[in-house]
C-alpha positions in Angstrom: 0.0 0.0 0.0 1.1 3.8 -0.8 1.9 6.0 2.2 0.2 8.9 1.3 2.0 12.4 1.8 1.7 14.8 4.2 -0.3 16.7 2.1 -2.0 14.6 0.7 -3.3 13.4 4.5 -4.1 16.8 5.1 -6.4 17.1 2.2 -8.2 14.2 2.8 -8.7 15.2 6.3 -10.4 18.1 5.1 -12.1 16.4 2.7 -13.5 13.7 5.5 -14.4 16.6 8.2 -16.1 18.3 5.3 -18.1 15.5 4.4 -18.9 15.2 7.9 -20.1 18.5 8.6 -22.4 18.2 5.3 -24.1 14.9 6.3 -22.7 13.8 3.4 -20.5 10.3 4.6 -23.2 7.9 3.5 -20.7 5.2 3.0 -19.0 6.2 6.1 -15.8 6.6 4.4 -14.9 9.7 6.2 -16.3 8.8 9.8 -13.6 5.8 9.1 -11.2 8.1 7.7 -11.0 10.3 11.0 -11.4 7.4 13.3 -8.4 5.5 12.3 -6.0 8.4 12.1 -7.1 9.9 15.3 -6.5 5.5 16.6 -3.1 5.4 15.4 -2.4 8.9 16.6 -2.8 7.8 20.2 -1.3 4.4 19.4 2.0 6.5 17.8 2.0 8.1 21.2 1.8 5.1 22.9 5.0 4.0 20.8 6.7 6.7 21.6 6.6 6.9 25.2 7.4 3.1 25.5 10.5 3.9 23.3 11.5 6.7 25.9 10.7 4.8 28.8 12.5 2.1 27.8 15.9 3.7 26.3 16.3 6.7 28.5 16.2 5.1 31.9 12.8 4.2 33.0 12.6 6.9 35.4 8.9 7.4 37.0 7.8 10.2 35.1 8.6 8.5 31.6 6.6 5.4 33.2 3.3 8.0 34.0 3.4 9.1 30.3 3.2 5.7 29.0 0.6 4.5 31.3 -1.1 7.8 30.3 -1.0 7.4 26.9 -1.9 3.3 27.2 -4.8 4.8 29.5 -6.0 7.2 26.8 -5.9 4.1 23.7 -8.1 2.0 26.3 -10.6 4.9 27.3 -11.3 5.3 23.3 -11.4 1.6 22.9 -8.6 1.6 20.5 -7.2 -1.5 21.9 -11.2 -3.3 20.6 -9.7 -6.2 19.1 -6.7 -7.6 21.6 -9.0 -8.7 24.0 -5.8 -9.4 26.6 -5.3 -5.4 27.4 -9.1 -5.3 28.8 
């Protein structure tokens, strides 16, 4: 699959809230669109504090952002399909 570009993300993020604003997503292709960036969005954050915690000493703040950020993924449900994190 294609990584889109930067630009090109942001245009079809406009394009999806658009749609959404106009009660136009019959298909639901833009209610899709949102939901998965703003799901890998926290799951990237996620990533990135494990990454911290883990190389840069484990000290107890760096453990507080990840549980945070794990926190946050569960709280949206963005963990819906690995049943051993509920």
């Amino acid at each position: 699959m294609l990584k889109p570009s930067s630009e090109e993300l942001k245009v079809a993020l406009d394009a999806a809230n658009r749609l959404r604003e106009q009660d136009a997503d019959a298909e639901h292709l833009a209610k899709s669109l949102l939901y998965f960036v703003e799901k890998a969005t926290a799951l990237e954050k996620i990533a990135i504090a494990a990454n911290m915690y883990i190389n840069q000493g484990q000290s107890t703040h760096q453990h507080t952002e990840l549980l945070l950020a794990i926190e946050n993924a569960k709280r949206h449900d963005y963990f819906e399909h690995i049943e051993l994190l509920r």
